[in-house]
N, C-alpha and C positions, 0 to 999 in steps of 0.2 A: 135409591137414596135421592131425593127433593132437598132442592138446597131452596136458603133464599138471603137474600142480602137485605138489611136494613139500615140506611143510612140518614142517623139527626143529631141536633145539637143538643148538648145539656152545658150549660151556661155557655162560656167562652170556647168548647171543645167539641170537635166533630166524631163523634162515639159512630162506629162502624160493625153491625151483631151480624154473624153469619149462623143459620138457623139451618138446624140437620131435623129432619124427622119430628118437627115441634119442638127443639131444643137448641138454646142457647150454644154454642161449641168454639168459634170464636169471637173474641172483644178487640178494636185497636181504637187507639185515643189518638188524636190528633189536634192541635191548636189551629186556631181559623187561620194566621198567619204561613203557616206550612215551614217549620222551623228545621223540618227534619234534611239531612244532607245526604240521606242514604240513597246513592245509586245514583246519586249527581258524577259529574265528568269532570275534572278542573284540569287546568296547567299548574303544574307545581315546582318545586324550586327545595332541593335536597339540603337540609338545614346540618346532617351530621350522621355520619353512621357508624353503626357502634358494631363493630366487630364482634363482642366476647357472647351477643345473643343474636347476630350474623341479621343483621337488619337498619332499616334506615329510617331517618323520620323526617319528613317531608312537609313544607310547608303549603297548605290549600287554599286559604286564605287569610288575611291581616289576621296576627296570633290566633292560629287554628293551625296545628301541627296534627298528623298521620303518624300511624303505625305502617309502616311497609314495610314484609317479610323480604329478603333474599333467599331463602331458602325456597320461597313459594314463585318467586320473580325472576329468574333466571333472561329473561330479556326484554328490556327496558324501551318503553317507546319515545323515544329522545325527543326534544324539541330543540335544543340544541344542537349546533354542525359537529357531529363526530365520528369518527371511525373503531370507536372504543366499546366494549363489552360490557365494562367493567364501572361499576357508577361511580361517581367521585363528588366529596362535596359541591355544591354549585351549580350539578346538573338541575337543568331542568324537563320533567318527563310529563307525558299524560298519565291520571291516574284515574282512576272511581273508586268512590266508597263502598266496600262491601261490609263491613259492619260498623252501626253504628255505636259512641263510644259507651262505657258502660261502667255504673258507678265510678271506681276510680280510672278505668282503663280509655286511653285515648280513642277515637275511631280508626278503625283499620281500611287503608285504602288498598289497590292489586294495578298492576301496568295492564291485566287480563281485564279490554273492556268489553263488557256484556248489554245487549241489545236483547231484551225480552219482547218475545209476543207472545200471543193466544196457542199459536203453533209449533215455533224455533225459538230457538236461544243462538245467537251470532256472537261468536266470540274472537276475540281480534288476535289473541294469543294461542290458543288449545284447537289446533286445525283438523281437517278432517270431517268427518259424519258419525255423530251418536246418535243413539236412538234412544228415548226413555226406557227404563228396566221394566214400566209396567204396562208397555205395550208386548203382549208375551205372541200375538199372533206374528209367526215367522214371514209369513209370505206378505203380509201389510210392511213389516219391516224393509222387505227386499222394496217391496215399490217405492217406498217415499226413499231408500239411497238413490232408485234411478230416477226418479224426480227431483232431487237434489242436483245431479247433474247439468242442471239445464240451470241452474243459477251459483254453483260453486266458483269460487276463486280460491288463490293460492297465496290468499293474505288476511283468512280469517277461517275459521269454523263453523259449521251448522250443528246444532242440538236440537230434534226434533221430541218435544214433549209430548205430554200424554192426548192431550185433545188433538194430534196431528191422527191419530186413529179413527178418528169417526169425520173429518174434515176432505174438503173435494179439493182435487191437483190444483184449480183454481183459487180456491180461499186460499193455501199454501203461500201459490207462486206470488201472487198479491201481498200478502202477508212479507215473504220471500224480499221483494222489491224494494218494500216501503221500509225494513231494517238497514238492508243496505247502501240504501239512498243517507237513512240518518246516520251510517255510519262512515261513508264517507264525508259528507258533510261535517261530523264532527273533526275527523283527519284534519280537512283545509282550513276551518275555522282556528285548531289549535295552532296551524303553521303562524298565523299572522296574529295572534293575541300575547297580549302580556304576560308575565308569569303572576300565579296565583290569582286567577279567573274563573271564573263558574263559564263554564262550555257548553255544558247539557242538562238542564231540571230533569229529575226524574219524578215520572207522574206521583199525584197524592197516592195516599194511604190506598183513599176505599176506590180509586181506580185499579191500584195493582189486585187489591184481593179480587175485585170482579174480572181482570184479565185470566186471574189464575185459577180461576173455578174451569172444575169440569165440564163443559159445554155441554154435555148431554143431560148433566142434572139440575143446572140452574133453570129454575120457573120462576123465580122473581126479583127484580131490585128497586126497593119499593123505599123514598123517602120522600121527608114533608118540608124539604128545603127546597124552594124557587131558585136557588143559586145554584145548590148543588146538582139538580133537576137537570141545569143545562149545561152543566163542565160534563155531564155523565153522557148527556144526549149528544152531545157532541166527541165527547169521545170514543162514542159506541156509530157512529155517522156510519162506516165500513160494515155495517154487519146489523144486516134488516133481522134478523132472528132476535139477535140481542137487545134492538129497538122494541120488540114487542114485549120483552119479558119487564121492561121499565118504565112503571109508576109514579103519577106525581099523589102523595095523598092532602086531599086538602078535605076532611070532615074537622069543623070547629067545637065539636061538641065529645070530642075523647083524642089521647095526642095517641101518635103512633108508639111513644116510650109505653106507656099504660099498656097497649094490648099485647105487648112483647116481653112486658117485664126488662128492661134492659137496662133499666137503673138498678133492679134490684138484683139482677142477674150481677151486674158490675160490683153494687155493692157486696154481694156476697163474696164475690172474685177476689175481692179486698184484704177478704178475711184470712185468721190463720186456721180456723179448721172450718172442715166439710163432714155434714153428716149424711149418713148413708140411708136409706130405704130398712133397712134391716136394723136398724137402730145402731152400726157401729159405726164409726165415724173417721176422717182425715185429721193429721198435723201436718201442714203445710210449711215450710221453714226455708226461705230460701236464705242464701248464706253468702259472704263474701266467694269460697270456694267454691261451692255446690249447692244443690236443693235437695231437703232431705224431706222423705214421706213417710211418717210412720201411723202404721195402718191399728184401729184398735175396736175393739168388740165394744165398748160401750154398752149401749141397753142392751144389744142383744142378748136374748135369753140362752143359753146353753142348756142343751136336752141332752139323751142319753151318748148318742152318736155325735164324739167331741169333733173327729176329724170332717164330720160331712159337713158339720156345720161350722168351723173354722174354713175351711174348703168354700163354703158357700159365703162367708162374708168375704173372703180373697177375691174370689173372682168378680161380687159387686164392685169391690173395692178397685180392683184391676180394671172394668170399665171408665170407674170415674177420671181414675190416675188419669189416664186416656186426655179424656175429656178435659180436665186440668190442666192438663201440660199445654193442651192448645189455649184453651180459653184465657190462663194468666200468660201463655208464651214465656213460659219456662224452659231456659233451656242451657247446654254445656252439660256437666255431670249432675247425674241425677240418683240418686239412693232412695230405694224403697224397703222399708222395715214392715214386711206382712208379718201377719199372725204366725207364730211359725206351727206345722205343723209335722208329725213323726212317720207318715207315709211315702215314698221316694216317687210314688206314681200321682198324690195327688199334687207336690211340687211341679213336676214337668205336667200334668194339666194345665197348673194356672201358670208356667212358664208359656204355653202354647196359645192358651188363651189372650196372655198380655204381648205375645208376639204379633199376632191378630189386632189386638185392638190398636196396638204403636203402627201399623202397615197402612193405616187410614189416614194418619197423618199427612199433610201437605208438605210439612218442613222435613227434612232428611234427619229421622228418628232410628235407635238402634238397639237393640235386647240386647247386650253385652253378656251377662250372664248372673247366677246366683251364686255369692262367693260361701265359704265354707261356713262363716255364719249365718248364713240366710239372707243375707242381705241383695237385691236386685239390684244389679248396677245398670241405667239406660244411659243414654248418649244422647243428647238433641244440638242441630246444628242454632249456632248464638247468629239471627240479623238482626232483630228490632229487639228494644227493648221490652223487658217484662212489661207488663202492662201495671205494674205498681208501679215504676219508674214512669210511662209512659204518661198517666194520670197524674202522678206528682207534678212532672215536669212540662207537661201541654198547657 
């Protein structure tokens, strides 16, 4: 799989396309200002906490209130002098945003702060050594715990991700260094700052999505912005590989959107249905609750053989879903209403098949199951907002 990354403006917004196999797969929208707070650091200051849904609501900055679980926070990193467990109005703790707010729902911040690279994930709270689930080689596993050891402490975690598999002891222990430099650094910083401060930016949009590509697939990241050119060149500075695979394009005679289709890809992204190759088509519905999909024949023609060919628009259909969920960033509960069909083997097919295509996903996706009405229930984990939200509000 060839990836490539496409980064330009359409008016006031920095549109970001990630390109699979000659295909659009995902969109993120961002304003030139960078308004987003996701995976910022603050000092915060505990406004009230409500017992009866065992959580507290923290203040991050001048009216800008959090969602903070107790149930997910079990230990708190005080900035305030205490000997207490227990949070009480008035404390003041370090927090980051892990999701950001949505439609009516506040943003959710964690006392778990998280330090992303290319390699590890440093966690300040969830200690110990993980390894990604889709690193499956055993003996690669074993090496990177014993190379671990040579920069572990007993005041934070390591989470060695997917591209820590085809990476040298070197790029690691570098990598290694330069998290826990910013993670003490953010420690001392919050000792002596104010309450309700911003601590630590967390890089743009189309920085993290090119952090978080598979290293071994990406061949290009290609945009036609002079600004953007050099926040990317400079933030790729550590890593000559990734210097070669980035592009400045400057032809004046066709823009980069045109040969990509990424307006029209967006605008389609927009829409409420998608049609299929086989003539039958998407309803796309997302919901205050959930997003619902219901899947429908359309033009297609029905021949004599109902189940092959009900069977064969499901499983198109189960590629696009796919495709979908990344491309609009949908996610939380998700219901898919396929065709229903009366064979119990070609079900678990396209069970197998949509298990397969959700596993390609980047975000933490999940095949829950088909409930007795037919109905597919997925799971996607909620960070950014859909990209309708995203577009609205950039």
């Amino acid at each position: 799989m060839s990836d490539k990354i496409i980064i330009t403006r359409m008016e006031d917004k920095i549109v970001t396309a990630m390109i699979e196999q000659g295909k659009v797969v995902e969109l993120n929208v961002e304003n030139s200002e960078n308004t987003s707070i996701l995976g910022n650091i603050y000092t915060a200051k505990v406004k009230n906490i409500v017992k009866n849904i065992n959580a507290a609501f923290v203040e991050v900055a001048d009216g800008l209130t959090c969602y903070y679980s107790l149930d997910e926070n079990k230990n708190h990193h005080f900035l305030n002098e205490t000997n207490r467990k227990k949070l009480v109005q008035g404390d003041e703790i370090l927090v980051q945003v892990s999701r950001e707010n949505m439609k009516t729902k506040q943003p959710t911040v964690t006392g778990n702060l998280n330090f992303t690279g290319k390699y590890l994930v440093l966690t300040s709270k969830k200690y110990g050594i993980g390894i990604s689930n889709k690193i499956k080689d055993d003996e690669r596993a074993e090496e990177l715990k014993i190379l671990a050891r040579q920069f572990m402490r007993q005041d934070f975690g390591i989470i060695f991700r997917t591209n820590a598999m085809t990476a040298t002891d070197q790029e690691i222990l570098r990598e290694a260094k330069v998290l826990i430099k910013r993670y003490d650094v953010v420690c001392r910083k919050a000792k002596y700052r104010n309450c309700c401060q911003l601590i630590y930016e967390a890089p743009r949009g189309y920085l993290s999505l090119i952090r978080d590509q598979k290293q071994t697939c990406l061949i290009e990241i290609l945009t036609d912005q002079k600004d953007i050119y050099g926040v990317i060149s400079d933030y790729l500075q550590e890593s000559e590989e990734e210097q070669k695979v980035l592009q400045l394009f400057e032809k004046d005679e066709v823009r980069l959107d045109q040969i990509y289709r990424i307006s029209h890809e967006l605008e389609q992204a927009l829409q409420e249905k998608v049609w299929l190759r086989s003539g039958g088509y998407l309803v796309i519905q997302p919901t205050e609750a959930m997003v619902v999909i219901d899947v429908n024949t359309g033009k297609a023609i029905k021949g004599k053989r109902v189940e092959e060919h009900f069977l064969k628009i499901n499983l198109e259909a189960a590629k696009e879903i796919g495709r979908q969920l990344r491309l609009r960033n949908l996610s939380g509960i998700i219901v898919v209403d396929f065709i229903d069909m009366k064979k119990e083997e070609s079900e678990k097919k396209l069970m197998q098949e949509m298990q397969k295509i959700l596993n390609q996903d980047r975000i933490k996706t999940m095949l829950v199951d088909m409930t007795k009405l037919h109905l597919v229930e997925i799971t996607r984990k909620k960070v950014r907002k859909p990209l309708y939200e995203q577009w609205r509000e950039s």
